[in-house]
RODO-2510 file (C-alpha; in nm, 4 decimals, decimal comma):
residues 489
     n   res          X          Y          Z
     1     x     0,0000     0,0000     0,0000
     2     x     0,3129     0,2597     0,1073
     3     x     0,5391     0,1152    -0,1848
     4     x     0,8971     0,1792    -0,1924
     5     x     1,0100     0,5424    -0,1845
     6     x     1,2760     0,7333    -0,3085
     7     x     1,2506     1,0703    -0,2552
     8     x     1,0374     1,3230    -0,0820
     9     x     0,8465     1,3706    -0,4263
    10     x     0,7735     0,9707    -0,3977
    11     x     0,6658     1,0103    -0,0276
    12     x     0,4536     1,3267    -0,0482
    13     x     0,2763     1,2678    -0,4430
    14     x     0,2592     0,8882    -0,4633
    15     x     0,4759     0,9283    -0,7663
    16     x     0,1955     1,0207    -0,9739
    17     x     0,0157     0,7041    -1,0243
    18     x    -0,2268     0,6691    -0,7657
    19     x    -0,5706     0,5844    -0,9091
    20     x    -0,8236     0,8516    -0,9540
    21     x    -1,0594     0,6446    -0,7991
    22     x    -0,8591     0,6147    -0,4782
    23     x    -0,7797     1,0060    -0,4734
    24     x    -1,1670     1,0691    -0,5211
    25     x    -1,2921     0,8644    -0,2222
    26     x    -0,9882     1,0069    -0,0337
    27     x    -1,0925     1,3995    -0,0913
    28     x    -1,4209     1,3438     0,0952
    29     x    -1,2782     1,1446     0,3570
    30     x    -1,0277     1,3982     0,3994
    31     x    -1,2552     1,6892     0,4119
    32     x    -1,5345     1,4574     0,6128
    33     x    -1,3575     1,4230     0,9480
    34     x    -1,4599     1,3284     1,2580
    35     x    -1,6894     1,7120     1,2434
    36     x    -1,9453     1,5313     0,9964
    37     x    -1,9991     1,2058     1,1913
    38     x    -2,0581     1,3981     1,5164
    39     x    -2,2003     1,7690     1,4512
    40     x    -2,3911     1,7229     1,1094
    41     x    -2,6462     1,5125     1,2618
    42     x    -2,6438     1,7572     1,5462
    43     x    -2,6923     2,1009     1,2685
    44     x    -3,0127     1,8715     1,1281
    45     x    -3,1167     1,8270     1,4772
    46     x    -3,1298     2,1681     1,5954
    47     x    -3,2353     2,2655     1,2573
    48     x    -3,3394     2,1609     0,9657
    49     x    -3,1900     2,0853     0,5840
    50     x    -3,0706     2,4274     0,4771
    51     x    -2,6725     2,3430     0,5430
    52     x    -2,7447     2,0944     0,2124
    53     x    -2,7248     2,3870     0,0412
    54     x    -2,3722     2,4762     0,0777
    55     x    -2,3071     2,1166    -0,0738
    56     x    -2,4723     2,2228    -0,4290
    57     x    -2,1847     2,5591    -0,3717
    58     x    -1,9323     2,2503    -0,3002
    59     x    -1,9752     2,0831    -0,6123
    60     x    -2,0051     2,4059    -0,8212
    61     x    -1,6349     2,5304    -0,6475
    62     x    -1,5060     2,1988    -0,7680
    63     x    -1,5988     2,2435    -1,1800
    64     x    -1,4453     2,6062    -1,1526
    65     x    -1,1001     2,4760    -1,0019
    66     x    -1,1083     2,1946    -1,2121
    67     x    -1,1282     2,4028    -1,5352
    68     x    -0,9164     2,7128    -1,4453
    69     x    -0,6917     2,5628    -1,1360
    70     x    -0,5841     2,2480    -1,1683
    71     x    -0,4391     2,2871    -1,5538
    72     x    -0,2008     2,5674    -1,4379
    73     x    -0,0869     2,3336    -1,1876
    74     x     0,0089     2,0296    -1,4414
    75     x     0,1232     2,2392    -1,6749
    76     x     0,3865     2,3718    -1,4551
    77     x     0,4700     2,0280    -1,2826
    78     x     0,4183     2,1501    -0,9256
    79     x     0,4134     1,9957    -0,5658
    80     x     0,2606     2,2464    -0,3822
    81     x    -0,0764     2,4875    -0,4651
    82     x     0,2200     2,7669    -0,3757
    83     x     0,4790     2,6874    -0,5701
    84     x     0,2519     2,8465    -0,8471
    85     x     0,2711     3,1789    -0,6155
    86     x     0,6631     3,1321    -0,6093
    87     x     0,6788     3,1237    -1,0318
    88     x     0,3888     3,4378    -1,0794
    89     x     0,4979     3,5985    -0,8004
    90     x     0,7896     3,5754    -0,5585
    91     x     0,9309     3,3127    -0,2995
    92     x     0,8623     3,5308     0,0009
    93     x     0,4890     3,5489    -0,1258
    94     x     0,4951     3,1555    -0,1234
    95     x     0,6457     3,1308     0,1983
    96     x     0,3578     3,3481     0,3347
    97     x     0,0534     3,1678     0,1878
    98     x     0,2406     2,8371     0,3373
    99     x     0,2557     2,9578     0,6657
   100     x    -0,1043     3,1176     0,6199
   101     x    -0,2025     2,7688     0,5693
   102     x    -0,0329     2,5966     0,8530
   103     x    -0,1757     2,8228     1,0525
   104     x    -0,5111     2,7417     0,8970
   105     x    -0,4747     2,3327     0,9111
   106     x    -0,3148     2,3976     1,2545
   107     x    -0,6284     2,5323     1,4321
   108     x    -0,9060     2,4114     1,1907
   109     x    -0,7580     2,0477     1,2658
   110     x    -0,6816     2,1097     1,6081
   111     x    -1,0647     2,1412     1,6521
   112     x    -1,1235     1,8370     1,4317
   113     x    -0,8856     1,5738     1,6603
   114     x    -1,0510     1,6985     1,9615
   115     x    -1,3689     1,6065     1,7708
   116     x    -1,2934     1,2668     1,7947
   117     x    -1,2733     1,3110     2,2083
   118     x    -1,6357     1,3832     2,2432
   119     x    -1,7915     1,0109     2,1556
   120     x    -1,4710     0,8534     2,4581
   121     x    -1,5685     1,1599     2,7104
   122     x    -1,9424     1,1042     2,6527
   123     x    -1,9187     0,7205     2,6948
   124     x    -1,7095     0,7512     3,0305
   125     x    -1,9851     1,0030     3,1924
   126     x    -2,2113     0,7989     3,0918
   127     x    -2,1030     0,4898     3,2336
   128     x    -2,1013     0,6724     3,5145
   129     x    -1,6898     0,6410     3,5693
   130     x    -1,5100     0,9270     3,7764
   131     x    -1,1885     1,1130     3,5841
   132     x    -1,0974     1,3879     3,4450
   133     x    -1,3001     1,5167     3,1666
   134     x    -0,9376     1,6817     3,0199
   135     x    -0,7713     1,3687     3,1290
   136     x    -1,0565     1,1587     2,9152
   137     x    -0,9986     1,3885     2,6397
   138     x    -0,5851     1,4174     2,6310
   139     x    -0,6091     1,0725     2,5984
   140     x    -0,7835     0,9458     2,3010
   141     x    -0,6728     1,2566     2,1102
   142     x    -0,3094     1,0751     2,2176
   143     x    -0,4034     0,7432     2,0928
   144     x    -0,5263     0,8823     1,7957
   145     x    -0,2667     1,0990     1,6899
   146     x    -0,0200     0,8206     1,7534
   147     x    -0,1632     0,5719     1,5239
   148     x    -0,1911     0,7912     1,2759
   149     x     0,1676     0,9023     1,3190
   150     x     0,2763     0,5616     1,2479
   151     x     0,1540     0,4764     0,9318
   152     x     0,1919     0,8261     0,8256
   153     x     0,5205     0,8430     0,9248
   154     x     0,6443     0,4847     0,7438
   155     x     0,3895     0,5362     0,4002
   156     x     0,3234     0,8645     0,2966
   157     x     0,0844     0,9894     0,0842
   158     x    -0,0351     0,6436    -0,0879
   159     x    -0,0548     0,5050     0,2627
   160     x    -0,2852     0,7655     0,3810
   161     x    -0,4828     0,7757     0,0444
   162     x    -0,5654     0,3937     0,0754
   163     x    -0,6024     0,4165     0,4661
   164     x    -0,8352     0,6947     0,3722
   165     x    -1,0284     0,4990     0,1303
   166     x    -1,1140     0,2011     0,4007
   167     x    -1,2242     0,4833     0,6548
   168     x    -1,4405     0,6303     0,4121
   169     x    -1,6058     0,3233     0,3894
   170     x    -1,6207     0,2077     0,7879
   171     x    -1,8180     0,5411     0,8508
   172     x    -2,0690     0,5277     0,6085
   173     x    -2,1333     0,2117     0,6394
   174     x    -2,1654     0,3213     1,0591
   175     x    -2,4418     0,5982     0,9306
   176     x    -2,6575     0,4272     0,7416
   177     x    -2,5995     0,0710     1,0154
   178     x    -2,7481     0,3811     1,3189
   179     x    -3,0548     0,5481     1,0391
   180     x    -3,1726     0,1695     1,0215
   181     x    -3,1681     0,1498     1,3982
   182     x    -3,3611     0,4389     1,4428
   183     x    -3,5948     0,3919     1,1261
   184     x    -3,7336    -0,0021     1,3261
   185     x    -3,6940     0,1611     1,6908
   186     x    -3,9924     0,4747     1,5409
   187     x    -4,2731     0,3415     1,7221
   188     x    -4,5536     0,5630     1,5200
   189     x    -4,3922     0,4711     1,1778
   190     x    -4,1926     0,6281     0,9523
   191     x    -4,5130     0,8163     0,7414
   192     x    -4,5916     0,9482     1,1059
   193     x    -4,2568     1,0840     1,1408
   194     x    -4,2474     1,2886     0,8082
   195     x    -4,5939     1,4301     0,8463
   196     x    -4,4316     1,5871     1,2229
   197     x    -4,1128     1,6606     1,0518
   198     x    -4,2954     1,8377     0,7787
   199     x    -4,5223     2,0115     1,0918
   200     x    -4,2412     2,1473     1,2216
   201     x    -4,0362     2,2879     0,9297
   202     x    -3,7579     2,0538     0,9856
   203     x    -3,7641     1,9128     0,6088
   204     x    -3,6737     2,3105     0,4381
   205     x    -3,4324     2,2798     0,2052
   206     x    -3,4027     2,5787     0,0796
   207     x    -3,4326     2,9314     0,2206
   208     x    -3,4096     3,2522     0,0492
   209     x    -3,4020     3,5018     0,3723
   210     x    -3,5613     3,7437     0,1293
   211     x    -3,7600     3,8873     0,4615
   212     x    -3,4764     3,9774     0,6616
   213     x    -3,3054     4,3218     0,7302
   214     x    -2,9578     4,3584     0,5692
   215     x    -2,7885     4,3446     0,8946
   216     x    -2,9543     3,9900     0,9746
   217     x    -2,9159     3,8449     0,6113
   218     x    -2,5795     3,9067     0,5814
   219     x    -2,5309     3,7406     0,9399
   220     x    -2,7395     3,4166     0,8579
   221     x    -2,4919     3,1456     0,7098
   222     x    -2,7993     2,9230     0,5053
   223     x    -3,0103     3,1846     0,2802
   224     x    -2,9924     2,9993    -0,0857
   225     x    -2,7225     3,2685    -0,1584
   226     x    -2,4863     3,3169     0,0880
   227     x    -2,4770     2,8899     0,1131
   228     x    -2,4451     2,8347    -0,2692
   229     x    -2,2055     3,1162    -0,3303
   230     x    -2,0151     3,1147    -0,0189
   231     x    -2,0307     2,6981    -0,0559
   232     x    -1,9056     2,7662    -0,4121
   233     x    -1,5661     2,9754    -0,2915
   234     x    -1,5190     2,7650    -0,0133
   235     x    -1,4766     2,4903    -0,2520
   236     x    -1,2509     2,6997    -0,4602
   237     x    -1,0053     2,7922    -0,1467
   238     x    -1,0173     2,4583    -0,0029
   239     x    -0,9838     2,2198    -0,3294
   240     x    -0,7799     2,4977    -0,5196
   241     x    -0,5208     2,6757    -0,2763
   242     x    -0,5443     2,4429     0,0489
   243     x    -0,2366     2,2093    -0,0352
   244     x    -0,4531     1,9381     0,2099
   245     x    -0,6753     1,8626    -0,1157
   246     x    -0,4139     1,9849    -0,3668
   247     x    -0,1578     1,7219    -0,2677
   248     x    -0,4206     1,4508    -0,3617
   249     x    -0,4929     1,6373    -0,7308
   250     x    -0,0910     1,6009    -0,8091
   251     x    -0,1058     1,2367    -0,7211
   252     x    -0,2749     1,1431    -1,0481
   253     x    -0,1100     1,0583    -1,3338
   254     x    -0,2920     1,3285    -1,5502
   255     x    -0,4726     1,6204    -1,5656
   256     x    -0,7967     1,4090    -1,6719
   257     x    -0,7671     1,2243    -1,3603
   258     x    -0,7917     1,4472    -1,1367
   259     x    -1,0663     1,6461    -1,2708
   260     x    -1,2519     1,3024    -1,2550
   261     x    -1,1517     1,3050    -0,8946
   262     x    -1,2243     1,6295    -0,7723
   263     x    -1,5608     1,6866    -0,9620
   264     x    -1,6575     1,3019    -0,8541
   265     x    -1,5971     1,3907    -0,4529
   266     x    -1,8230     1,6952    -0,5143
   267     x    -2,1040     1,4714    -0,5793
   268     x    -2,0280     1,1577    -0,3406
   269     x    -1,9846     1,4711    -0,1031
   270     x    -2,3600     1,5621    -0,1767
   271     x    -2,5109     1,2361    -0,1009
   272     x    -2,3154     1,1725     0,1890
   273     x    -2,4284     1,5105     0,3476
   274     x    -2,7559     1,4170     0,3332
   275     x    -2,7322     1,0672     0,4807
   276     x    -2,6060     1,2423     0,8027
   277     x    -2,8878     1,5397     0,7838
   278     x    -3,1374     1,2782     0,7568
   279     x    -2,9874     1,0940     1,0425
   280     x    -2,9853     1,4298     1,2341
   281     x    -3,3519     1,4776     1,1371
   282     x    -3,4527     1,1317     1,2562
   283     x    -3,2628     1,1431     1,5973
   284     x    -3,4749     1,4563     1,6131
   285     x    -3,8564     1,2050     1,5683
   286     x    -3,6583     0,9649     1,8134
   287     x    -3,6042     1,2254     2,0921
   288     x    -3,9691     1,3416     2,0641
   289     x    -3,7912     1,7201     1,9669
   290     x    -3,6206     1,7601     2,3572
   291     x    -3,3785     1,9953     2,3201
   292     x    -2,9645     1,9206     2,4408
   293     x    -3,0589     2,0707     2,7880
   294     x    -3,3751     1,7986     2,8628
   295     x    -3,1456     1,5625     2,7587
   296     x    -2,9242     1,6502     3,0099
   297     x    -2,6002     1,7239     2,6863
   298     x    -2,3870     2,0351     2,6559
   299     x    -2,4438     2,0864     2,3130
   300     x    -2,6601     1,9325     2,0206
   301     x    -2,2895     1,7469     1,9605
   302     x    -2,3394     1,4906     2,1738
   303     x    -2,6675     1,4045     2,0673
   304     x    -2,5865     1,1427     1,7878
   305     x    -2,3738     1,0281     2,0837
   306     x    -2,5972     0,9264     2,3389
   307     x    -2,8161     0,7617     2,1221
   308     x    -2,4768     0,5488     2,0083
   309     x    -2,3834     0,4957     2,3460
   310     x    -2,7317     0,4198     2,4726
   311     x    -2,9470     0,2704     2,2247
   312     x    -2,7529     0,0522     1,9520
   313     x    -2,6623    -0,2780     1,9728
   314     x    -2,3184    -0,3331     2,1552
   315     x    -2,1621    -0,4461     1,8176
   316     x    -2,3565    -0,1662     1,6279
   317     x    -2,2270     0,1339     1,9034
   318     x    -1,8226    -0,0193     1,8566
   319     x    -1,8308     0,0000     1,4510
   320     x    -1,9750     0,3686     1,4675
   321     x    -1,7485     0,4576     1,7494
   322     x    -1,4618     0,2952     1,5213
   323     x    -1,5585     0,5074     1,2286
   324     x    -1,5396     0,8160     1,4276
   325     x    -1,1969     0,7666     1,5099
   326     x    -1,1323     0,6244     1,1999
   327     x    -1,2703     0,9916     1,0233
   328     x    -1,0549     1,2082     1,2854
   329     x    -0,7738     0,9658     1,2231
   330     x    -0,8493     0,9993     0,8023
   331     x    -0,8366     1,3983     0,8618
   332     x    -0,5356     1,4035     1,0952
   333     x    -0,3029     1,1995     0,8784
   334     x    -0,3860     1,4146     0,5668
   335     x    -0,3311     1,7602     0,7530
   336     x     0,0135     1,6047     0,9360
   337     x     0,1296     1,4847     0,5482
   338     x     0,0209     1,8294     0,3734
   339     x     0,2180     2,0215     0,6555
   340     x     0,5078     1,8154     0,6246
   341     x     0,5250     1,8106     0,2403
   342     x     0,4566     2,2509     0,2195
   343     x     0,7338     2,2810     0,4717
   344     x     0,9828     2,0941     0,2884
   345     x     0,9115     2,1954    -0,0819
   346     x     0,7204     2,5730     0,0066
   347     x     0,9756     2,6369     0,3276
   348     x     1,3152     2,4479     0,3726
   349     x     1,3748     2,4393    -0,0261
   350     x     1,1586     2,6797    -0,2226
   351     x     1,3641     2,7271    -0,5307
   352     x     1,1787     2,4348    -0,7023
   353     x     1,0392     2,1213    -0,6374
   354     x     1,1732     1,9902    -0,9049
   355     x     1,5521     2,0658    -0,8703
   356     x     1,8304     1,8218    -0,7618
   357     x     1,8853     1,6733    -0,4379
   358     x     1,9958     1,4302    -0,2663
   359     x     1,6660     1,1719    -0,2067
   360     x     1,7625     1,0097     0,0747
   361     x     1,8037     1,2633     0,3170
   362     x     1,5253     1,4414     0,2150
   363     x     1,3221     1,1578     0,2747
   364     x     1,4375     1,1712     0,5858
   365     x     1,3819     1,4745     0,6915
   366     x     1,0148     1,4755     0,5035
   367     x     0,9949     1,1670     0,7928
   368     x     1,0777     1,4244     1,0907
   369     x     0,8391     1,6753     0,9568
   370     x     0,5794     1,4713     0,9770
   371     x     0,6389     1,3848     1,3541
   372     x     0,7058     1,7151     1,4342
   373     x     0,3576     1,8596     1,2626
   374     x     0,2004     1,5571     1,4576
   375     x     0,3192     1,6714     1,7946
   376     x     0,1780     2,0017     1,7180
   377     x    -0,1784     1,9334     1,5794
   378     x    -0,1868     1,7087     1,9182
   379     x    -0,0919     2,0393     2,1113
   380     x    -0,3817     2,1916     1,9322
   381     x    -0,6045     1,9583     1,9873
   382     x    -0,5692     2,0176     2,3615
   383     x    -0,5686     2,3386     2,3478
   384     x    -0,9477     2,3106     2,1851
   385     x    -1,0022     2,0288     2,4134
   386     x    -0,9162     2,3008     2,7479
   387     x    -1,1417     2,6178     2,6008
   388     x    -1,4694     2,3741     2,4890
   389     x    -1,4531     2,2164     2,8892
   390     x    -1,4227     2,5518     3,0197
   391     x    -1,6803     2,7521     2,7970
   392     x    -2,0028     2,5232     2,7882
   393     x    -2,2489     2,6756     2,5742
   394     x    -2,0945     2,9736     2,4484
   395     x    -1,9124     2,8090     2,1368
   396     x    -2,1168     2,7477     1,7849
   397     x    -2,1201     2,3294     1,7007
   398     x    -1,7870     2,2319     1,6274
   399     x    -1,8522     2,1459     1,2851
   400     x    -1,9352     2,5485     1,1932
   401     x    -1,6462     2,6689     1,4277
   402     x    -1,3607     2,4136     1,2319
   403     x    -1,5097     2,5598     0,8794
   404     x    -1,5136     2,8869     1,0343
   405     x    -1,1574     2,8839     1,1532
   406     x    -1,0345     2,7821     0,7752
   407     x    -1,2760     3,0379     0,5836
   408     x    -1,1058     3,3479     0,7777
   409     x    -0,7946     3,2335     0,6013
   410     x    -0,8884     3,0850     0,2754
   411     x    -1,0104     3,4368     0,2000
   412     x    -0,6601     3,5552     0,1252
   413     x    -0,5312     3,2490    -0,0153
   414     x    -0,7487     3,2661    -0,2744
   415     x    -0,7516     3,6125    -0,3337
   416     x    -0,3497     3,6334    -0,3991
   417     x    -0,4176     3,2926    -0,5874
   418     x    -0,7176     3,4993    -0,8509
   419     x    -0,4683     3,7781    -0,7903
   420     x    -0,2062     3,5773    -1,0259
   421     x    -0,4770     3,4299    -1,2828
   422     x    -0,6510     3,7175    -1,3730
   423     x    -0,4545     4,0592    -1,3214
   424     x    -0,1108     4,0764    -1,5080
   425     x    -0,0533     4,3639    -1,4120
   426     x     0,0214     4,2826    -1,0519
   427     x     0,3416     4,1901    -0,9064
   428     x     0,4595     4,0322    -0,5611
   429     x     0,4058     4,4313    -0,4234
   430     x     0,0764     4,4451    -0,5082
   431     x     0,0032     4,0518    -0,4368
   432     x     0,1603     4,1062    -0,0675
   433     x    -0,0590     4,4574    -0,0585
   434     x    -0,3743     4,2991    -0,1535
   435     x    -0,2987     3,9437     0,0774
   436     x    -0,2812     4,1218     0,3826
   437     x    -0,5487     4,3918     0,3762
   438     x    -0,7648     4,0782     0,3215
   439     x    -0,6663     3,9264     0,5580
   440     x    -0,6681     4,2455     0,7918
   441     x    -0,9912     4,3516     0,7077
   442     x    -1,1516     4,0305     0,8134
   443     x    -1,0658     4,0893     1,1536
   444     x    -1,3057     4,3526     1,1455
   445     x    -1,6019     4,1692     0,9880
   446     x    -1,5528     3,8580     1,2027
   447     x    -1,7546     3,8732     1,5183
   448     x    -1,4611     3,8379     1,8004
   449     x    -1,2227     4,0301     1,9980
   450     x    -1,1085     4,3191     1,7598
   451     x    -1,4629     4,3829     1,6913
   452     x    -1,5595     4,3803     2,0112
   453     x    -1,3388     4,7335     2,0601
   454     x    -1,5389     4,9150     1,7854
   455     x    -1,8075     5,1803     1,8621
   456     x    -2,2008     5,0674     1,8631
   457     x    -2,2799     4,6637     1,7752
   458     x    -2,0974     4,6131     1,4436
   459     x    -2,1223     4,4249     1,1385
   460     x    -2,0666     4,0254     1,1514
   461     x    -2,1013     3,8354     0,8898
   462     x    -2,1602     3,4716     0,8013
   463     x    -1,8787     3,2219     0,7670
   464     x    -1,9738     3,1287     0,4464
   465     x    -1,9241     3,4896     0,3474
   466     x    -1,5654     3,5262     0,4610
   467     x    -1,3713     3,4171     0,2035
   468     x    -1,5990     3,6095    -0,1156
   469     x    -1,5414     3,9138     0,1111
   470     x    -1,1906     3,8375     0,1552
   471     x    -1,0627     3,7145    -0,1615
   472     x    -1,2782     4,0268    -0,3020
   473     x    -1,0453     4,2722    -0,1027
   474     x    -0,7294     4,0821    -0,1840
   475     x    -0,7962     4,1042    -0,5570
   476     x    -0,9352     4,4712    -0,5560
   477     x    -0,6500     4,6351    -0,3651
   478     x    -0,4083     4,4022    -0,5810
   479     x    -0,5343     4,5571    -0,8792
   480     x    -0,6062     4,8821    -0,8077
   481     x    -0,2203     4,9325    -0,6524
   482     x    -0,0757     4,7672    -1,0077
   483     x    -0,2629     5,0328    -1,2434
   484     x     0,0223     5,2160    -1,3294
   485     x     0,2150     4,9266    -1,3932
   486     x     0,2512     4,7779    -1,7694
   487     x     0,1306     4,4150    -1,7608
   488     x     0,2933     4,1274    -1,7045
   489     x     0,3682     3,9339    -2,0692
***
């Protein structure tokens, strides 16, 4: 499954024959994590169908990068998503939109192993065993990230492809094994259970917000808009400039191939959604509609849990426990491989990815990486793990906190990314001009600690919206600063 490798190109791209097949199945599991297992259900439970909508914006992201992104990437033979900033732009620029997304898998995973916690913590309270809820928690995100680290560490990227592809398969088979358990255990029938769903607007699809003030629209993350746009350039960020997804696209053989891949996850990505809304929607008929408090939970999170934990079979609770560590450990691995692979091509030797060295020790030191970016996605983890256990109820689901965490950022990597394709006029100046008042600006429009210091209540808007309005800036004060320059031939 690892295969033999020579050099870091062999250890972080597969040497360009992995199947597309493989990398498709891979890119959901990768982007699925332990978030979707746990917190979808939970969004569908507290609400209703609307976050489907964003998936339709997922698949349309996809097409775009697939026709505009991913043949500037082949063309130029590259490892990285940056490395195309390093040839249109400059090295330093690269370096920065590497460490922008470290940063980015850094926290956004952080909260996505400590994910993976909630199902161990919830089973030990309720089995009614004394410890430390920290204690419970630092120690399944340690077992996890260990595993992980070890075939990650010996296989590389076709390990954690392949590993990825089994996962994928152990936790859907866990959803739909938990929607049959609830479908027999309905005790008025499942034509009972639509007509209340239907009652109490919990099957709404789609919802235009077209009767809300400005203020309230542009603050509501699933209006038809703001979920199919901001869905769409979420898609574009992620599957075009995060180097997480992008590192699976440059293990194909060809350009064909991974437009078959990424386009192909869109839509498994659709339909898998959905299975966990539904199951969300369902848990909902189960629990008669009590809300996380009667149930005596902390959040709408651990709903899908204690009906796990509590009401499927013993063999039944272990496989969809298992795929829930299996999705955090999918999502882990991928994030501690990307890491390594952008700081040894994007960091330690940006020149080119391509140029001569000596294989060996490279490999080597690819190896280290990945431990080290291991230890500190474990030191995230915690670090989630301490602020959810000492803030109860004052933090969104996790699943809308992890996407919101990598939407602040994937603002300005895309921008500086559109930057390159579209304006020749604009040079690493204006690039590093435009990158950072994006990202600046944000800090403004996010609700949080800077905005807390301006006069009167403020502006927040969605997550979904973060990266249009951030990309938007990056590419509009790119431009307008390279006016007076002749363009770039």
């Amino acid at each position: 499954m690892a295969g033999r490798q020579k050099s870091a190109r062999d250890y972080f791209l597969g040497a360009h024959n992995v199947p597309w097949g493989a990398v498709l199945l891979s890119i959901v599991a990768t982007e699925t994590s332990a978030l979707t297992v746990i917190s979808v259900p939970a969004v569908a439970y507290a609400g209703n169908l609307t976050f489907l909508q964003l998936t339709l914006g997922y698949l349309l992201g996809r097409i775009i990068v697939a026709l505009f992104f991913l043949p500037r990437y082949f063309q130029r033979g590259l490892a990285t998503a940056y490395e195309f900033l390093g040839q249109r732009f400059s090295q330093g620029l690269r370096k920065a939109a590497s460490l922008t997304f470290m940063v980015t898998r850094l926290l956004a995973d952080g909260v996505r192993v400590f994910a993976c916690a909630i199902p161990v913590a919830m089973i030990f309270r309720l089995l009614g065993l004394k410890a430390s809820p920290f204690f419970i928690y630092a120690l399944s995100i340690s077992v996890v990230t260990t595993v992980t680290l070890i075939y990650t560490y010996l296989g590389g990227i076709r390990a954690v492809i392949w590993t990825d592809v089994i996962q994928l398969g152990l936790y859907l088979a866990a959803a739909v094994a938990a929607l049959i358990v609830i479908l027999v255990s309905l005790p008025a029938g499942l034509a009972c259970a639509f007509s209340w769903l239907n009652e109490t607007n919990k099957l709404r699809l789609f919802y235009s917000g077209l009767g809300l003030s400005l203020k309230d629209f542009l603050a509501e993350p699933y209006t038809f808009f703001t979920a199919l746009v901001g869905g769409a350039f979420f898609s574009i960020a992620s599957h075009g400039t995060d180097q997480l997804i992008v590192q699976r696209l440059l293990a194909t053989n060809k350009l064909a191939s991974s437009k078959k891949a990424l386009v192909g996850s869109g839509v498994v990505v659709i339909l898998q959604m959905a299975i966990f809304l539904i199951l969300g929607l369902f848990l909902f008929v189960f629990y008669q509609g009590q809300s996380p408090a009667d149930l005596k939970l902390a959040t709408a999170d651990e709903v899908f849990i204690k009906f796990i934990v509590e009401e499927m079979p013993a063999g039944a609770a272990g496989l969809i426990i298992a795929a829930i560590l299996a999705a955090a450990m999918s999502t882990l691995a991928s994030a501690i491989n990307s890491l390594a692979a952008s700081t040894v091509f994007d960091l330690k030797k940006p020149r080119s990815s391509n140029s001569a060295s000596q294989p060996e020790p490279e490999l080597r030191t690819s190896r280290l990486f990945s431990l080290f970016w291991g230890f500190i996605i474990f030191l995230s983890a915690l670090l989630f793990a301490h602020l959810q256990l000492n803030s109860p109820g004052k933090r969104p689901a996790v699943v809308e906190l992890g996407l919101g965490i990598a939407s602040y950022t994937y603002g300005g990597l895309l921008g500086v990314f559109l930057l390159g394709l579209v304006c020749r006029r604009a040079d690493k100046r204006h690039a590093f001009v435009g990158f950072f008042a994006g990202l600046t600006s944000l800090l403004f429009l996010v609700r949080g600690p800077i905005q807390a210091l301006l006069p009167g209540e403020g502006l927040a808007i969605a997550w979904p919206l973060y990266i249009i309005v951030g990309s938007t800036i990056v590419v509009a004060v790119g431009a307008l600063s390279s006016v007076s320059k002749k363009p770039v031939t």
